[in-house]
C-alpha positions as CSV (number, residue, x, y, z in Angstrom):
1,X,0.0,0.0,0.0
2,X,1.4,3.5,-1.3
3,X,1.9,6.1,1.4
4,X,0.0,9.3,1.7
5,X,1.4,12.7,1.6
6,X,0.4,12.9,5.6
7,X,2.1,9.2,6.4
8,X,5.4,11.2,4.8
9,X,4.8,14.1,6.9
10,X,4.4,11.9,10.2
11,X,7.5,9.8,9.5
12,X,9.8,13.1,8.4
13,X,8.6,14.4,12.4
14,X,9.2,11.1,13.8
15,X,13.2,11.1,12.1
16,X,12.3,8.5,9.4
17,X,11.6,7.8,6.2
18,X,8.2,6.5,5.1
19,X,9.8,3.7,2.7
20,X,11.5,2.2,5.7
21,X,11.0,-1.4,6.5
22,X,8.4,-2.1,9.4
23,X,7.8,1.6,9.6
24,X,4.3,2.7,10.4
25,X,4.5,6.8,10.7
26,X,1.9,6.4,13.7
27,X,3.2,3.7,15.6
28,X,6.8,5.6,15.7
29,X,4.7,8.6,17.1
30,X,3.0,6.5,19.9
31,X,4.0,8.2,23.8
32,X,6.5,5.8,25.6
33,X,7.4,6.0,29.2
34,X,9.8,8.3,30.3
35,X,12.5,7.1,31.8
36,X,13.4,8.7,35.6
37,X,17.0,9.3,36.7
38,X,17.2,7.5,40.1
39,X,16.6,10.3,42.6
40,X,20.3,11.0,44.6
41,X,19.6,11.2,48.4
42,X,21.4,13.7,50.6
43,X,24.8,13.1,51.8
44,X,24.3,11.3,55.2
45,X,20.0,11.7,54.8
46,X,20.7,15.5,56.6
47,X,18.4,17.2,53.9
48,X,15.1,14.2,54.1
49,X,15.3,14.7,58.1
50,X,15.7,18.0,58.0
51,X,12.6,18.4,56.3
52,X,10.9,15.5,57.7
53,X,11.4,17.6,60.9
54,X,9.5,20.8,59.1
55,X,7.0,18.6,57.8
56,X,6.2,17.2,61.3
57,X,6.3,20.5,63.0
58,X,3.8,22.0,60.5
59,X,1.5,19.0,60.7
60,X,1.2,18.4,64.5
61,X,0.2,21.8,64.5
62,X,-2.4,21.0,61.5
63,X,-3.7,18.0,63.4
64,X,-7.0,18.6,64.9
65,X,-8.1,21.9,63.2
66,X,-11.1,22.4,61.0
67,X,-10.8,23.2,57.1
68,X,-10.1,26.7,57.2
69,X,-7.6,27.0,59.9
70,X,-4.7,29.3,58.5
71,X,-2.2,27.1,59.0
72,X,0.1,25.9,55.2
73,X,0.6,22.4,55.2
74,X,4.0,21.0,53.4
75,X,4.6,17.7,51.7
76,X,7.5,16.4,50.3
77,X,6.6,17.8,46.4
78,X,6.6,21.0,48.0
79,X,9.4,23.4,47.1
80,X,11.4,24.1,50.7
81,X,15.0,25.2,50.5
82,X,16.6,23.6,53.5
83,X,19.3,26.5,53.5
84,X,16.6,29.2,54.1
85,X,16.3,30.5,57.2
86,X,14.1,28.3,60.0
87,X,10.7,27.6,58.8
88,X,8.0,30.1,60.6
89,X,6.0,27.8,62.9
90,X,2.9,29.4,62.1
91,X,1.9,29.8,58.4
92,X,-1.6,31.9,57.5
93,X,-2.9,29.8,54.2
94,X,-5.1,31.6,52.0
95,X,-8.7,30.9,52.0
96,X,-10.9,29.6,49.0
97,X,-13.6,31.1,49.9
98,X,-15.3,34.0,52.0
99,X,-16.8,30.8,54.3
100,X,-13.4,29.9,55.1
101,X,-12.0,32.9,55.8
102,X,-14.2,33.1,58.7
103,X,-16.6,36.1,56.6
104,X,-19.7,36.7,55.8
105,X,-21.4,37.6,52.4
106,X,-22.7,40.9,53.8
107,X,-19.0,41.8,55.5
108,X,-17.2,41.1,52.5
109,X,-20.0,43.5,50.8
110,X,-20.3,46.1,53.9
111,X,-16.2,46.6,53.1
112,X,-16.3,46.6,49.2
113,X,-18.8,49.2,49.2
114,X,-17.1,51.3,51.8
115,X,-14.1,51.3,49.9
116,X,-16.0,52.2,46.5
117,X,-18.1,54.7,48.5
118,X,-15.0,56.4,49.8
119,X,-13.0,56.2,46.2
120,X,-15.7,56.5,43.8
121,X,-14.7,53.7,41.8
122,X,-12.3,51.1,41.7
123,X,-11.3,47.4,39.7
124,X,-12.0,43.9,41.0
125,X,-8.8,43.8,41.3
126,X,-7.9,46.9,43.4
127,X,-10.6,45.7,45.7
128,X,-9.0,42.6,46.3
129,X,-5.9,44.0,47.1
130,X,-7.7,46.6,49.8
131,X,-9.6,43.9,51.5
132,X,-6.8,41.5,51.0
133,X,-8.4,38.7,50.2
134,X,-8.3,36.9,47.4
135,X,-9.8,37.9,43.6
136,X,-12.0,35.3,43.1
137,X,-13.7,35.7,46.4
138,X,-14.3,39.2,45.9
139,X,-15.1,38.9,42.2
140,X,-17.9,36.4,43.1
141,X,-19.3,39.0,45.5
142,X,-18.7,42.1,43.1
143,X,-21.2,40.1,40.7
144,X,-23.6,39.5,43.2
145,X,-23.6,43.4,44.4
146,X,-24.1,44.0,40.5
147,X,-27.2,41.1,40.1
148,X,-28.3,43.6,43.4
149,X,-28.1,46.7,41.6
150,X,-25.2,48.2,44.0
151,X,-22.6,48.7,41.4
152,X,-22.4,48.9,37.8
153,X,-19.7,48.2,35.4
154,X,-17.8,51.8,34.3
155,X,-15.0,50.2,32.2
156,X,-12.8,46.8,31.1
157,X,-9.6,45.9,32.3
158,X,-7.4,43.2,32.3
159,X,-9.1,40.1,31.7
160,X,-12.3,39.1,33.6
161,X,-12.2,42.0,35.4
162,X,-13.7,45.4,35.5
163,X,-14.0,48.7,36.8
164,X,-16.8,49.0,39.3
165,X,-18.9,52.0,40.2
166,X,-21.3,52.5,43.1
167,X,-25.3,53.3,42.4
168,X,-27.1,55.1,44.2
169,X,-28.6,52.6,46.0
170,X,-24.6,51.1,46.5
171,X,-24.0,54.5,48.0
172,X,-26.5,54.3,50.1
173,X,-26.2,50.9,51.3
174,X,-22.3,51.9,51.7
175,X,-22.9,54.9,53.8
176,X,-25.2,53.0,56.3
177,X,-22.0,50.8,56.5
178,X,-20.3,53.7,57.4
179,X,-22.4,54.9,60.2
180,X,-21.7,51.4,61.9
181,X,-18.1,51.1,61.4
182,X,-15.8,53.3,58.7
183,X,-13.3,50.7,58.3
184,X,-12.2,49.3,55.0
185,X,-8.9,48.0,55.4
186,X,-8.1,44.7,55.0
187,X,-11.1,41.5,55.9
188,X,-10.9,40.6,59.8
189,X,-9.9,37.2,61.4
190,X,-11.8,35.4,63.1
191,X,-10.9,35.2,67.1
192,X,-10.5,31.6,66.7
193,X,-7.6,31.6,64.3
194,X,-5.7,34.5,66.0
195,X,-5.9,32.4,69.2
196,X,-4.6,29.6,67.4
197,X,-1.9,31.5,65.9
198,X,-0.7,32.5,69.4
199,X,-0.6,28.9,70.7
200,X,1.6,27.9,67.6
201,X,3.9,31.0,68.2
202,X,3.9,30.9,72.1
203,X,6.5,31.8,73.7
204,X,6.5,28.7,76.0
205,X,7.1,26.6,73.0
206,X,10.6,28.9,72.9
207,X,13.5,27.2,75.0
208,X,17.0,30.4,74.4
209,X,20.0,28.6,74.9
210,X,23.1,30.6,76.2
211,X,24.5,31.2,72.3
212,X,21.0,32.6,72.0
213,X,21.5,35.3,74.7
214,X,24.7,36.1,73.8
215,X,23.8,36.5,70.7
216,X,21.5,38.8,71.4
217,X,23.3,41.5,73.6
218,X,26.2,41.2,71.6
219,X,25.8,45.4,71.6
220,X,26.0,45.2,75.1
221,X,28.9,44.3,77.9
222,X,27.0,41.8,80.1
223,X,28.4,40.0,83.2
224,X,28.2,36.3,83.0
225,X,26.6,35.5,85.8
226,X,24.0,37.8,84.9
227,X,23.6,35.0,81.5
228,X,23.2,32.0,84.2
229,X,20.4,34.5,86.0
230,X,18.7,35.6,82.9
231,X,18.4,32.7,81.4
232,X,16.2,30.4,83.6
233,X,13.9,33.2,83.7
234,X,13.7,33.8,79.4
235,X,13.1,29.9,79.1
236,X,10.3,30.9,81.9
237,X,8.4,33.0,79.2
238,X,6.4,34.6,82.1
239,X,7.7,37.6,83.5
240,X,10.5,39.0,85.8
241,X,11.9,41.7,88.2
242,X,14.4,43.6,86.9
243,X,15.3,46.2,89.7
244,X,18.4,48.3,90.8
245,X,20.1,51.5,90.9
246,X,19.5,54.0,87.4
247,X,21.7,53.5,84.8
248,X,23.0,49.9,84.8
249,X,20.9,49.3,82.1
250,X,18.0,47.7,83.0
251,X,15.8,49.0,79.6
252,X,18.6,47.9,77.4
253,X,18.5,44.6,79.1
254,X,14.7,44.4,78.6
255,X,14.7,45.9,75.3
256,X,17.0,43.1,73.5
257,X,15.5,39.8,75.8
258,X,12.8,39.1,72.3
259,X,15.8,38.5,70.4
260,X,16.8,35.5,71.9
261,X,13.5,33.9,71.0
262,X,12.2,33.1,67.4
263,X,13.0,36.2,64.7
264,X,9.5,36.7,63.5
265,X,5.6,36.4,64.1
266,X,2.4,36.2,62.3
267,X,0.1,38.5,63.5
268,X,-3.3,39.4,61.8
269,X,-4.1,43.2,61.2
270,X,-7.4,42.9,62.3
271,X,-9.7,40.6,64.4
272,X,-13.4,40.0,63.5
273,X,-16.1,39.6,66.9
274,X,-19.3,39.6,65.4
275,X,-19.4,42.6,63.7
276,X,-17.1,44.9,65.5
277,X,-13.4,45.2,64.5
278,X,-10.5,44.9,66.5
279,X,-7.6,46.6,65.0
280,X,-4.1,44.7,66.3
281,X,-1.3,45.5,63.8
282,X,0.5,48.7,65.0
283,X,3.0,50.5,62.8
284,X,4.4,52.3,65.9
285,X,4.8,49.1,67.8
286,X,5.0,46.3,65.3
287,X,7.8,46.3,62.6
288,X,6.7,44.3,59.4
289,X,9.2,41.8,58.2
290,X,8.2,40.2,54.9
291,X,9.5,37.1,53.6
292,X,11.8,37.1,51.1
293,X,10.6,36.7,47.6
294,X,12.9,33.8,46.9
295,X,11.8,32.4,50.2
296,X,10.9,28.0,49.7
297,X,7.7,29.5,51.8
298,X,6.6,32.0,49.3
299,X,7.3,29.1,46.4
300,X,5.2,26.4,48.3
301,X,1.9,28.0,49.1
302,X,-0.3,31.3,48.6
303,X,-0.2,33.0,51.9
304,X,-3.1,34.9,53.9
305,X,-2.6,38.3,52.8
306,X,-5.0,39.2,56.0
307,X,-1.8,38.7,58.3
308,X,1.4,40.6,58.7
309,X,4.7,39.0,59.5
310,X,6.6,41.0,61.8
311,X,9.7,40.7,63.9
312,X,8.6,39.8,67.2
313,X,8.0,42.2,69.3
314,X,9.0,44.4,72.1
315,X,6.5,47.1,73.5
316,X,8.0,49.4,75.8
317,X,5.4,51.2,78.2
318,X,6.7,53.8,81.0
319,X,5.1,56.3,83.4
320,X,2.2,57.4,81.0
321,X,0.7,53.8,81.3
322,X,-2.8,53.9,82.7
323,X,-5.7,51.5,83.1
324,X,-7.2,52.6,79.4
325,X,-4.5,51.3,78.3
326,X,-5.0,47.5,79.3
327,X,-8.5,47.9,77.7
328,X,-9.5,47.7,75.1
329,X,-10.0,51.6,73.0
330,X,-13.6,52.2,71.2
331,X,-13.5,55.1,68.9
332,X,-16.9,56.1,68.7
333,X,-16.4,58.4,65.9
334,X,-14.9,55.9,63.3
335,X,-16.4,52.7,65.4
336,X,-13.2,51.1,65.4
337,X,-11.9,49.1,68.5
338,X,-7.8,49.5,69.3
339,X,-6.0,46.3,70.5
340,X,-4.6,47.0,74.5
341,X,-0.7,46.9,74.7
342,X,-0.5,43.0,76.6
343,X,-2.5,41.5,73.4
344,X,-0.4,43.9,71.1
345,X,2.6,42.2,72.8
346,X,1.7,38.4,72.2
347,X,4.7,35.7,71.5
348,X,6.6,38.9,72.6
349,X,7.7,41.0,75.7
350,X,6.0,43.6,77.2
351,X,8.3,46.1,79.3
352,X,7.0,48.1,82.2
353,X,9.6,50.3,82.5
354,X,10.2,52.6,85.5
355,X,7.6,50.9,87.8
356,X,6.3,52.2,90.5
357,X,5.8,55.8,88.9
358,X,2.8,54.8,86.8
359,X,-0.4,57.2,87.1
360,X,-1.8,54.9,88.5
361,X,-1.5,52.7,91.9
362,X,0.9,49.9,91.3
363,X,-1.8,47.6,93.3
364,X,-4.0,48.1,90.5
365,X,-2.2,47.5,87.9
366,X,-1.1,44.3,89.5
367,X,-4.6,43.1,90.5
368,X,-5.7,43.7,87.3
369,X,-2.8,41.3,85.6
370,X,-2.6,38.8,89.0
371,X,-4.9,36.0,87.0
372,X,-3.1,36.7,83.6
373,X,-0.2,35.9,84.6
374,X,-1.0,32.8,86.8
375,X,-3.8,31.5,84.2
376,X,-2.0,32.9,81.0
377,X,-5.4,34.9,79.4
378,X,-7.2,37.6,80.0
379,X,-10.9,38.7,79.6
380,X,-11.3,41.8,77.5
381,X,-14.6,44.2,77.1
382,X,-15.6,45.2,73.7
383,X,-18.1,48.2,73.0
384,X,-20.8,46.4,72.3
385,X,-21.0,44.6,75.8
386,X,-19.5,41.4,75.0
387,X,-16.7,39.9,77.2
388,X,-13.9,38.0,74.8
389,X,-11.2,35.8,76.5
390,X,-7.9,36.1,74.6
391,X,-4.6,34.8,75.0
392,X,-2.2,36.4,77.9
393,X,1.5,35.1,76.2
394,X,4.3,37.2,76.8
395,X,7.1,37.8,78.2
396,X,6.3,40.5,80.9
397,X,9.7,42.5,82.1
398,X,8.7,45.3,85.6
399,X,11.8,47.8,85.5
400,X,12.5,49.2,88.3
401,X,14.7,51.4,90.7
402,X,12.9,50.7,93.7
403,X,12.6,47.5,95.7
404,X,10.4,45.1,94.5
405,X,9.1,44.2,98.1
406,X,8.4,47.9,98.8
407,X,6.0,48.0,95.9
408,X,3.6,44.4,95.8
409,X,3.2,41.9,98.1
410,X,4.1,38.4,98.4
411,X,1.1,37.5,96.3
412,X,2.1,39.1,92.9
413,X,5.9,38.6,93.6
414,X,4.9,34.6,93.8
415,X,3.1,35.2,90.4
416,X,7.1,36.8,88.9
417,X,9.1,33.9,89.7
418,X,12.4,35.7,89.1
419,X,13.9,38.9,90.8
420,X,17.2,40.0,88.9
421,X,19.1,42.7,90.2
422,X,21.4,44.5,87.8
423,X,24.2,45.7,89.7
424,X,27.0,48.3,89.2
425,X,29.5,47.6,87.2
426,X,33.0,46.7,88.4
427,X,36.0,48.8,87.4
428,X,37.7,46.5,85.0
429,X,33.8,46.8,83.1
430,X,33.9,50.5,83.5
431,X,36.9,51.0,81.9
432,X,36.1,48.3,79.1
433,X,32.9,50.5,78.7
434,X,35.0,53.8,78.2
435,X,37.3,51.7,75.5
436,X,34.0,50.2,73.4
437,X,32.1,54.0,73.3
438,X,35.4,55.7,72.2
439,X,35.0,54.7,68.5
440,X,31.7,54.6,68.3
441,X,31.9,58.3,69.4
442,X,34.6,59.2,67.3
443,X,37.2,59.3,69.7
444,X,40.7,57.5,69.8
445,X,41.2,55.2,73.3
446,X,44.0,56.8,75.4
447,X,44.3,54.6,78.6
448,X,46.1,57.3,80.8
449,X,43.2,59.8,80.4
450,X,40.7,57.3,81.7
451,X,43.3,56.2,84.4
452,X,42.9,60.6,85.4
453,X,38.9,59.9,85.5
454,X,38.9,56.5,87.4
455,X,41.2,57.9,89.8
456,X,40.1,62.0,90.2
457,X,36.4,61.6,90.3
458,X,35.2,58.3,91.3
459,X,37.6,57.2,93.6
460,X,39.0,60.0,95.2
461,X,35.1,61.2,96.0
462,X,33.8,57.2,96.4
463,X,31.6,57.8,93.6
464,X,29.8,54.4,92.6
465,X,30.1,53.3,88.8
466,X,27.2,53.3,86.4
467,X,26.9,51.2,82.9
468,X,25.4,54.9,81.3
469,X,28.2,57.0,82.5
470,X,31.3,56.2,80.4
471,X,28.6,57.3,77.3
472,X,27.0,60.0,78.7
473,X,30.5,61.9,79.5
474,X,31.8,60.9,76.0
475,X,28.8,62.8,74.6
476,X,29.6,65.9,76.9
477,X,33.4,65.8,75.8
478,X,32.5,65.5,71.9
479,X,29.8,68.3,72.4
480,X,32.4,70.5,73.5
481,X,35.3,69.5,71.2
482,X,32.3,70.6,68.7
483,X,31.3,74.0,70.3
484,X,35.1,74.7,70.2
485,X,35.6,73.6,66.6
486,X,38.6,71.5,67.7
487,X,39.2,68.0,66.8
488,X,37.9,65.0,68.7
489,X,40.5,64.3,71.3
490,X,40.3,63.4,74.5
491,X,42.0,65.6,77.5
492,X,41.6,65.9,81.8
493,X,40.4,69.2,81.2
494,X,37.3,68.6,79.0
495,X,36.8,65.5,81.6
496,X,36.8,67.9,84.0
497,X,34.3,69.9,82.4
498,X,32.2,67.4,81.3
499,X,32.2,65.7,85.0
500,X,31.1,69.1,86.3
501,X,28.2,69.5,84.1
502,X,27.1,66.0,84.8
503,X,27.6,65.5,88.1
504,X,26.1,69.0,89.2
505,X,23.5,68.1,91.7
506,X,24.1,64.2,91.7
């Protein structure tokens, strides 16, 4: 049988000739079965248990929790580079659908039409980014709010999408929103998933070791035995005394304890309670840390856009701290709920510094945190009159220059299991002080001019030694080496000056 023009065409693509012997063109075409190069483990098996070890991690915490828990699973097809840094132990997953993102049909619409309200119009997509949530959950409610006769299509863009404009009736609808609540940002959590966000990131799941707190006052000259104090009561995660004379550097110490625990935190920007929002991301005390975009994470599943990954964090309150502060704040003019500082602080510490010179009485401050910190949660009141229980995990730090006995009794000081006093420094760590500071304040060391202070003003007049002076009198020398326009040396005579200014009515 003669070949046909397309039998020559399929043997020329399959490398052959149609009068070949045995050669049927469609036969030589057929699919085979590729053949697999034998997969090379890793030397010694490190990489599969390494990332057996991730796996398990993520799915214990998996284990138990209902479909739309924001928790990524990982499998073994899943793109995870074992030299990234460690894997975050809580991952938010992105929802398929409004339901399992914990939302409503009417909240997704209520912030939609806020947004268009307040913009005047806006794409599918745009939306989507705003609420952050993803496109096809808000494109299936932008068509329903069209079929309602809320919005109308203005204009095409990018493929199945458009630009959407509010009707009058939209507006309407959108300004009774308003009246409610005025927020738009991005959807809410729900309570649940927050909570179980903290329990993944708890700080009792956090165990520093003593390369960990060294790593992370490496800025500062520590004592080591004040390592073998401070670490017991880290690996606590509860709270401590830090109390002694000013300037020792209690703050600093406080300040740099939440590095020696996990780098970073999910946190979610806002908190859904039936109907009310909870804002709990805060720019001024939260610094956003996002992943890297080569990160195995990012390459492995789509992420929560809802949440914020931030370093873990440190919040810092003082003498301005009052009760209003460790409730929660109800704008009634906006209808928007502010987070109080202890949940703001979760999987992180929370620094009372100077205590004892609050506004307030220090015995109400601690009977309002006694349960917290023996039961680990605390009951918050939101505007509407319910009462929500929410997680109480961090690492609480009271700073103080005062006795800790002289300010709560032996009930809360059972409830702070550790008591650290930070001393003064010795002279060999005064002087070491004096020779770290010197470059970082532009001056060169000279050993016999600090020999002149050691011996002229704190030992001739038995003055004690603090971990803030060799700095502060630095910055007095080089403040007057810059009012004199001469270069930045050090002399007796400007140490002379500079004690006399500082030391003035101390």
């Amino acid at each position: 049988m003669a070949n046909t023009p397309a039998d020559d065409l399929l043997a020329r693509l399959a490398g052959k000739h149609a009068s070949e012997e045995g050669g049927d063109p469609w036969a030589s075409l057929a699919a085979t079965t590729p053949a697999h190069e034998p997969v090379q483990e890793h030397a010694g098996g490190r990489g599969d248990e390494k990332l057996d070890s991730l796996l398990d991690r993520l799915n214990k915490m998996a284990s138990g929790e209902r479909g739309g828990a924001p928790v990524a699973l990982a499998s073994k097809s899943s793109h995870v580079d074992l030299d990234d840094e460690p894997l975050d132990a809580f991952i938010p997953r992105e929802p398929s659908s409004a339901r399992e993102a914990g939302l409503t049909d009417t909240e997704v619409e209520a912030l939609a039409l806020k947004y268009l309200v307040s913009r005047g119009e806006a794409s599918g997509r745009q939306i989507s980014d705003q609420l952050r949530l993803p496109f096809l959950i808000v494109e299936e409610q932008l068509r329903k709010m069209k079929y309602d006769q809320l919005v109308v299509y203005k204009d095409t863009t990018v493929a199945n999408d458009y630009v959407y404009y509010p009707t009058d009736l939209g507006r309407e609808r959108g300004k009774r929103y308003s009246e409610h609540c005025t927020y738009f940002g991005a959807a809410p959590v729900t309570l649940k998933d927050y909570i179980e966000s903290v329990k993944a990131q708890s700080l009792e799941k956090q165990h520093p070791s003593l390369d960990d707190l060294r790593r992370a006052f490496e800025d500062l000259l520590i004592n080591p035995e004040m390592f073998r104090r401070l670490g017991p009561a880290v690996n606590s995660g509860r709270g401590l005394f830090l109390y002694g004379s000013p300037g020792n550097g209690k703050t600093s110490i406080a300040e740099r304890v939440t590095r020696a625990f996990g780098q970073h935190i999910w946190i979610p920007r806002a908190i859904g309670l039936d109907g009310e929002i909870l804002r709990l991301y805060d720019p001024s005390n939260h610094e956003e840390a996002p992943l890297p975009q080569e990160s195995g994470i990012m390459h492995s599943t789509k992420l929560d856009r809802r949440w914020v990954r931030i370093k873990r964090p440190t919040i810092v309150v003082g003498g301005e701290l009052t009760m209003d502060n460790l409730e929660i704040t109800f704008n009634t003019a906006t209808g928007i709920s502010e987070a109080p500082v202890q949940l703001k602080s979760n999987c992180g510490t929370l620094v009372i510094d100077d205590f004892g010179r609050q506004r307030m009485r220090t015995d109400e401050l601690l009977n309002r945190w006694i349960v917290p910190l023996e039961k680990r949660y605390d009951y918050l009141n939101m505007a509407n009159g319910k009462k929500i229980q929410v997680p109480f995990d961090q690492l609480v730090i009271f700073s103080t220059n005062l006795e800790p006995k002289d300010l709560c009794d032996d009930a809360f000081l059972r409830r702070i299991p550790y008591k650290i006093e930070v001393g003064d420094p010795s002279e060999s760590e005064f002087r070491q002080l004096f020779k770290i500071m010197c470059p970082l304040m532009g001056f060169e060391y000279h050993s016999e001019v600090i020999d002149y202070v050691v011996q002229e003003h704190y030992q001739k007049v038995d003055r004690p030694y603090r971990c803030c002076q060799p700095r502060d009198l630095l910055q007095q020398v080089r403040n007057l080496c810059l009012f004199e326009k001469e270069p930045l040396e050090l002399s007796t005579s400007r140490f002379d000056a500079a004690v006399e200014n500082y030391f003035a009515v101390m």
